[in-house]
Kinemage of the C-alpha trace (Angstrom):
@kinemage 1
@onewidth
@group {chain A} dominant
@subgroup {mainchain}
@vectorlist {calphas} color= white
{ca unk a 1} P 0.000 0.000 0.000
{ca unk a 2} L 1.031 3.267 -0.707
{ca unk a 3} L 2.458 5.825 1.983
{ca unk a 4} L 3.105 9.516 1.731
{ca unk a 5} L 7.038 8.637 2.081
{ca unk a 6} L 6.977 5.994 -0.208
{ca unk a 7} L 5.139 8.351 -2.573
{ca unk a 8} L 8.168 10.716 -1.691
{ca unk a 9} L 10.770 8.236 -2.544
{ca unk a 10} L 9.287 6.686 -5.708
{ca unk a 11} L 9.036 10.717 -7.108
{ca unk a 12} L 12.725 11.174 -5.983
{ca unk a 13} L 13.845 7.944 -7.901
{ca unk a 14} L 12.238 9.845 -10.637
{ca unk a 15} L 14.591 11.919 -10.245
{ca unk a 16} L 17.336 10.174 -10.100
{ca unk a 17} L 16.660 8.041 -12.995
{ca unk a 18} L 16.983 11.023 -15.307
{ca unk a 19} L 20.891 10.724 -15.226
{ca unk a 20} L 21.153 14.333 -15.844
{ca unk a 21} L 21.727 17.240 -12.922
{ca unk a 22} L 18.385 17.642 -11.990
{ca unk a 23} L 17.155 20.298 -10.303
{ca unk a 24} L 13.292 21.134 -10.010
{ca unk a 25} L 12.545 24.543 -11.580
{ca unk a 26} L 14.459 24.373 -14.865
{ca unk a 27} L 14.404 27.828 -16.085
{ca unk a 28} L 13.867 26.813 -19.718
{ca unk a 29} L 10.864 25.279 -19.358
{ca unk a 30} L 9.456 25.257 -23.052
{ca unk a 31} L 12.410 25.480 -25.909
{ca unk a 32} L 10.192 25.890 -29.137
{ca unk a 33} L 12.292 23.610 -31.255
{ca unk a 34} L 11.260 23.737 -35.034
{ca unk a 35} L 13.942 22.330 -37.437
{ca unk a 36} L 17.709 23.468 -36.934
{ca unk a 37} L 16.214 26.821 -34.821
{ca unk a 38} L 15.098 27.113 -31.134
{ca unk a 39} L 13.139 29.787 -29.465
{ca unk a 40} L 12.858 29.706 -25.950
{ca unk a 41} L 10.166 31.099 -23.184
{ca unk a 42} L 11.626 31.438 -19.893
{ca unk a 43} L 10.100 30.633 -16.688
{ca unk a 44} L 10.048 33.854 -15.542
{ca unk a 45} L 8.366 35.055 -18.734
{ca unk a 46} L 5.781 32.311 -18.140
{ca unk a 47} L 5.406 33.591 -14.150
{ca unk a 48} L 4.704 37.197 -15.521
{ca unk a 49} L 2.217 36.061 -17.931
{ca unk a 50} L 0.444 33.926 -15.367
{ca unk a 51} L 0.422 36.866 -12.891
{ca unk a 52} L -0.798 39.548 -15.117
{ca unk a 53} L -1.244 38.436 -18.815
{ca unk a 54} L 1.887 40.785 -20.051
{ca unk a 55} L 3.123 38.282 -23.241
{ca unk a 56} L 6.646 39.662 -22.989
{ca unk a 57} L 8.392 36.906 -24.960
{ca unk a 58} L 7.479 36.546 -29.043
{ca unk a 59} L 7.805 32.685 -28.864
{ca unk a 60} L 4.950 32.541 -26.077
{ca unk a 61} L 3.546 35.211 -28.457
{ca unk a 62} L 3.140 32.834 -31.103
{ca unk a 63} L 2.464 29.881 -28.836
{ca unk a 64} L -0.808 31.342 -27.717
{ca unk a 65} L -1.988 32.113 -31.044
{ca unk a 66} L -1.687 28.895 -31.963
{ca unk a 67} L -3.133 27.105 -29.261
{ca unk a 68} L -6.650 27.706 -30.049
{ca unk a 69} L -7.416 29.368 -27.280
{ca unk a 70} L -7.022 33.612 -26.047
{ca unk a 71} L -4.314 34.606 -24.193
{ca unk a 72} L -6.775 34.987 -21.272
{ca unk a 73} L -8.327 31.510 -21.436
{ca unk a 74} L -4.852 30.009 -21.370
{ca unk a 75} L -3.525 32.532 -18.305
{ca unk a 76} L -6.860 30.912 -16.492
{ca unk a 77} L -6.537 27.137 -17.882
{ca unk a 78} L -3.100 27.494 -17.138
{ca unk a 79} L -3.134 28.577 -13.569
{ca unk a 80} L -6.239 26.666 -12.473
{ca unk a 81} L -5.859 24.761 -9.398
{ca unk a 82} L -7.305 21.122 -8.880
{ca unk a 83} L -7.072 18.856 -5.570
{ca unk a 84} L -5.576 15.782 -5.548
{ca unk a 85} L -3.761 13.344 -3.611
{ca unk a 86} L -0.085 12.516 -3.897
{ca unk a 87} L -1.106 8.724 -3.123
{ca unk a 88} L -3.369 8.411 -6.007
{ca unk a 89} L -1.397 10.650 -8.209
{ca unk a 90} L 1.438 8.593 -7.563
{ca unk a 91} L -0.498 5.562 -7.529
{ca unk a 92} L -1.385 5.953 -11.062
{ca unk a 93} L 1.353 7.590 -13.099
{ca unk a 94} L 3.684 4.659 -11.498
{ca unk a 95} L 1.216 1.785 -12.996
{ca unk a 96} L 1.276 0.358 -16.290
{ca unk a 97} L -1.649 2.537 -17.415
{ca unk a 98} L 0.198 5.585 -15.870
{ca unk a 99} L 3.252 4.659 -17.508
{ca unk a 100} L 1.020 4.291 -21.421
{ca unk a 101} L -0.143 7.323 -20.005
{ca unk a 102} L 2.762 9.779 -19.865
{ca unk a 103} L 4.159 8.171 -23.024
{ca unk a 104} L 1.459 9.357 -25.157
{ca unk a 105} L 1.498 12.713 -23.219
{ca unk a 106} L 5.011 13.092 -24.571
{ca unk a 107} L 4.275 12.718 -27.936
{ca unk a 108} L 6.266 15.878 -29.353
{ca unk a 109} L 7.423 17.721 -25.516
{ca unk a 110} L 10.153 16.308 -23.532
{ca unk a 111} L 13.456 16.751 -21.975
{ca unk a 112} L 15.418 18.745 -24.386
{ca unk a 113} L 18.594 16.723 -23.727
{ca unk a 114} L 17.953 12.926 -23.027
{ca unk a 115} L 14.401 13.367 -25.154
{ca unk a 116} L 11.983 10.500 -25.204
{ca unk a 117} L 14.335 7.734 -23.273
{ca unk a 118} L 13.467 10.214 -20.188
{ca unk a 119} L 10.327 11.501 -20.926
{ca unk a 120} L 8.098 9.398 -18.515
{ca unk a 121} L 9.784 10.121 -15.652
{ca unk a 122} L 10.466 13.808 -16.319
{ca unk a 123} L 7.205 14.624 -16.588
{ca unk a 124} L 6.250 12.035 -13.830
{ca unk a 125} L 8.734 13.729 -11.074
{ca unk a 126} L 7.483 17.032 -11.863
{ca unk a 127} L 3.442 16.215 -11.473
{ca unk a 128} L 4.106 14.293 -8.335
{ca unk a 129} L 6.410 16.861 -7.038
{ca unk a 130} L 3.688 19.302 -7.663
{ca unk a 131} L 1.055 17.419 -5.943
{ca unk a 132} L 2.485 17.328 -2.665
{ca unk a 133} L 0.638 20.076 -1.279
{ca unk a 134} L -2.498 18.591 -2.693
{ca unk a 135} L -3.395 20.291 -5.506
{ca unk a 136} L -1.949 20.755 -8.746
{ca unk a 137} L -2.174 23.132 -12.035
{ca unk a 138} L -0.543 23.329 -15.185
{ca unk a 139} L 1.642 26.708 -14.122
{ca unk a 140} L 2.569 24.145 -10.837
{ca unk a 141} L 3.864 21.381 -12.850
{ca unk a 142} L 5.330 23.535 -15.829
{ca unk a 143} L 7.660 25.292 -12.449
{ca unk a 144} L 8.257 21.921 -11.484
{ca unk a 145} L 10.067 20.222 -15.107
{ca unk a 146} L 13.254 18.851 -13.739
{ca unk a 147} L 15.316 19.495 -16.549
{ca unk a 148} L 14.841 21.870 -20.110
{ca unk a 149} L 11.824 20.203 -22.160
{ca unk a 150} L 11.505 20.851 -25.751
{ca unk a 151} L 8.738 21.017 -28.099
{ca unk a 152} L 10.064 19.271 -31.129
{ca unk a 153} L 9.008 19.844 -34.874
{ca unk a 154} L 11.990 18.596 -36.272
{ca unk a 155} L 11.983 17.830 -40.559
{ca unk a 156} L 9.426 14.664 -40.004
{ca unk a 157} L 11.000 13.118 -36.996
{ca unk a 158} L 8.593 14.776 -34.605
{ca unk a 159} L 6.029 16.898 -36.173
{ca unk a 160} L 4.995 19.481 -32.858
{ca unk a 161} L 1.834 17.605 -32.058
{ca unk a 162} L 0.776 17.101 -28.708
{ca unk a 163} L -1.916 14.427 -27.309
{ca unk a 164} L -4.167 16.247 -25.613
{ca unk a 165} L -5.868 14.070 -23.230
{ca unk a 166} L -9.390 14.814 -23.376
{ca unk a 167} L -10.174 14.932 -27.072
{ca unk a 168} L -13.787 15.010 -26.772
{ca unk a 169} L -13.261 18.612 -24.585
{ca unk a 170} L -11.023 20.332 -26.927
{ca unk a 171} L -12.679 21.900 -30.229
{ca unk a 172} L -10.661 21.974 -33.590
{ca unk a 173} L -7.395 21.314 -34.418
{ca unk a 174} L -5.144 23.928 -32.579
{ca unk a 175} L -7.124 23.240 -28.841
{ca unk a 176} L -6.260 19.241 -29.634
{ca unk a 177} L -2.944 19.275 -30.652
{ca unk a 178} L -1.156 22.718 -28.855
{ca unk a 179} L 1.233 22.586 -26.207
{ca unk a 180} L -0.241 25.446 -24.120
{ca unk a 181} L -3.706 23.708 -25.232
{ca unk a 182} L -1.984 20.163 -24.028
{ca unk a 183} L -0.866 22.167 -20.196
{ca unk a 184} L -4.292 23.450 -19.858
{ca unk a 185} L -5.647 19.964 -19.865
{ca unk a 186} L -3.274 17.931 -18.268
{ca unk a 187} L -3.720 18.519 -14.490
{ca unk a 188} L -7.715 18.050 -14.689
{ca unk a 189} L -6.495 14.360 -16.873
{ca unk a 190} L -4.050 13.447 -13.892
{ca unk a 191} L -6.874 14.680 -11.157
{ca unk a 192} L -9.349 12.403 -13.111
{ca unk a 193} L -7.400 8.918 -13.357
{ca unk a 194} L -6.053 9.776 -9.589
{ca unk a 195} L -8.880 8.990 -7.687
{ca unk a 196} L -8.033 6.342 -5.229
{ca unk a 197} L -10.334 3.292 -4.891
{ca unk a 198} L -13.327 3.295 -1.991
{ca unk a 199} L -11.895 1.269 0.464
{ca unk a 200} L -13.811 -2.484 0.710
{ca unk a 201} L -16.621 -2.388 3.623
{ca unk a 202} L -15.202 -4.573 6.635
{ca unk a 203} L -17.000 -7.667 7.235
{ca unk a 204} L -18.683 -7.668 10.644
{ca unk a 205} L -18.492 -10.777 12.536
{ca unk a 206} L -22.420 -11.861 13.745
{ca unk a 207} L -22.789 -11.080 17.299
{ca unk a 208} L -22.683 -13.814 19.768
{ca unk a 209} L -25.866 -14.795 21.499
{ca unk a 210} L -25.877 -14.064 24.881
{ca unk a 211} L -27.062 -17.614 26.019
């Protein structure tokens, strides 16, 4: 059964298993990576756009425009908070489904070093590490990446596309397949397959006559 310090432990062996220095907080967080150029949106730029909508990087710029979404439905998607538990969170994204899970959600954005062969538990370490305090957001896990991640549109070896998990929420093309469109889903996705299990009523033993 799961604890709160094995839930602890299994996130830091996330971390450990990227084999890179890892340090929560990269402050690259999104490297816009189409063919041989690379644009990238700092976190700070991301913090002042989540605090007061100033866009004050072009690459996040264009990111928003083609997410499918305004600038101020992504600042709210984005910094939305939902509650969780770090026992189901971690519960989930460390079982086989989990694990199909994060592979699909890392379609086209992962670490911009290692790339896919540390994708899972990148993005693993930083949702867990975000739901310790019970809740969770896109802005919460995006502060959390361990490491630069890159969205990748490289010459037909990854075309930019991300999964977005709930395809029957999102309306045309740009809100299914965006990585801002992809952040603004994710955390409610994680809350939704995080849900631990009722516990099983106890059997009650039949009470003894008296005679």
């Amino acid at each position: 059964m799961f604890s709160r310090l094995a839930a602890g432990l299994l996130a830091g062996a996330s971390l450990a298993a990227l084999a890179v220095p890892a340090e929560a907080g990269t402050s690259r967080p999104v490297r816009w990576n189409t063919g041989g150029a690379v644009w990238t949106t700092t976190s700070s730029e991301f913090k002042t756009f989540f605090s007061n909508g100033y866009i004050t990087d072009r690459a996040l710029s264009s990111g928003i425009s083609s997410s499918g979404w305004t600038a101020e439905e992504i600042q709210e998607g984005m910094t939305k908070t939902y509650v969780v538990d770090i026992i189901g969170v971690s519960h989930f994204l460390y079982s086989d489904d989990g694990v199909r899970f994060l592979k699909d959600q890392t379609r086209s954005y992962f670490p911009y070093w290692k790339m896919k062969s540390t994708s899972v538990v990148a993005l693993r370490s930083a949702i867990i590490a975000d739901s310790i305090d019970g809740a969770i957001s896109s802005a919460g896990i995006m502060a959390e990446l361990p490491v630069d991640f890159r969205l990748a549109d490289t010459c037909g070896t990854f075309d930019g596309i991300q999964n977005v998990c709930a395809p029957n929420h999102c309306q045309g093309e740009a809100q299914c397949t965006s990585l801002l469109s992809w952040f603004v889903f994710l955390p409610a996705c994680v809350q939704a397959n995080s849900g631990l299990p009722e516990p099983a009523p106890r059997a009650v033993a039949p009470a003894r006559p008296l005679w």
